[in-house]
C-alpha positions in Angstrom: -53.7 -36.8 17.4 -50.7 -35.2 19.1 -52.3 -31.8 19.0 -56.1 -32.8 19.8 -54.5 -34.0 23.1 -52.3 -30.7 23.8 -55.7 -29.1 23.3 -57.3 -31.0 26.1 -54.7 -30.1 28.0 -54.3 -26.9 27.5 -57.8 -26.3 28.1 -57.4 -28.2 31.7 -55.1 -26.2 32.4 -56.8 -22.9 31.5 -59.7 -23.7 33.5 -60.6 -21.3 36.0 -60.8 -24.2 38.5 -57.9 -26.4 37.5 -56.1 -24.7 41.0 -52.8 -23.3 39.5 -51.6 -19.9 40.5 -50.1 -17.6 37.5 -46.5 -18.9 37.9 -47.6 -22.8 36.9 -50.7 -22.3 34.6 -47.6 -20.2 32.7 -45.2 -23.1 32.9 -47.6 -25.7 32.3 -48.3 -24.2 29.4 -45.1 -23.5 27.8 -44.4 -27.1 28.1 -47.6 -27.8 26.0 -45.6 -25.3 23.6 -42.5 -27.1 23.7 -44.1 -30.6 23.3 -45.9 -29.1 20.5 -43.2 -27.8 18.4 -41.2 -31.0 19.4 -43.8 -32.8 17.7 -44.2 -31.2 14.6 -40.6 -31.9 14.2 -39.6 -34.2 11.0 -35.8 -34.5 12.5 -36.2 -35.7 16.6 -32.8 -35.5 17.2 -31.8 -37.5 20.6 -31.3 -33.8 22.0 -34.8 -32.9 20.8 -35.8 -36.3 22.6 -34.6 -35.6 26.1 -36.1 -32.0 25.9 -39.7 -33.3 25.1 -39.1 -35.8 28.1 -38.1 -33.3 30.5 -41.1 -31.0 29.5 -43.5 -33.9 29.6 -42.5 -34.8 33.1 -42.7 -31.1 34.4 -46.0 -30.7 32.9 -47.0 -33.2 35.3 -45.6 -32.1 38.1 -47.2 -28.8 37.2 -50.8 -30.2 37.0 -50.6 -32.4 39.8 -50.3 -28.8 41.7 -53.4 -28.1 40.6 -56.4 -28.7 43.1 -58.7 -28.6 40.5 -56.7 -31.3 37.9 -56.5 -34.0 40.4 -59.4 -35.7 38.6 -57.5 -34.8 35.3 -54.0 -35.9 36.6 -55.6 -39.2 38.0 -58.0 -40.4 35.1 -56.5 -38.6 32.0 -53.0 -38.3 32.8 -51.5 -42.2 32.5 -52.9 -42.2 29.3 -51.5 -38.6 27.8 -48.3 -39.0 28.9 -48.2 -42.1 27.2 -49.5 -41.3 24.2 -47.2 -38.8 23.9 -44.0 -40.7 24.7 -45.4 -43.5 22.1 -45.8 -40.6 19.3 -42.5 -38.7 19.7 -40.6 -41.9 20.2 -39.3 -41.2 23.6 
């Protein structure tokens, strides 16, 4: 479940109208990458823990810079971010 929603993500943010420049498309999607391998941990140690929460909260500052993800950020957003807090425990 965790990696279907990466995906859907990831493919937001590669959109050649989600509205980030270079610099954040890049970022946004080495968070995805972090959160990823995060998740396919067996061992989330509390360190782990606090780095998947601070990569989950600058991916969204990331795609709220994106003209073209305000949609995204508004209607899909709430529900990623806690879907992913509920799966890695954090």
């Amino acid at each position: 479940a965790l990696t279907d929603l990466l995906k859907q993500v990831k493919t937001a943010i590669d959109s050649p109208t989600a509205g980030l420049d270079e610099k954040h498309k890049n970022r946004a999607l080495k968070y995805l990458a972090e959160l990823g391998k995060i998740g396919g941990e067996s061992d989330r140690t509390p360190d782990l823990l606090e780095k998947a929460d601070e990569a989950l909260e600058n991916l969204e500052g990331v795609i709220k810079k994106g003209t073209g993800l305000v949609e995204f950020a508004e209607k899909h957003l709430p529900t990623f971010t806690a879907t992913v807090r509920g799966v890695l425990g954090i």
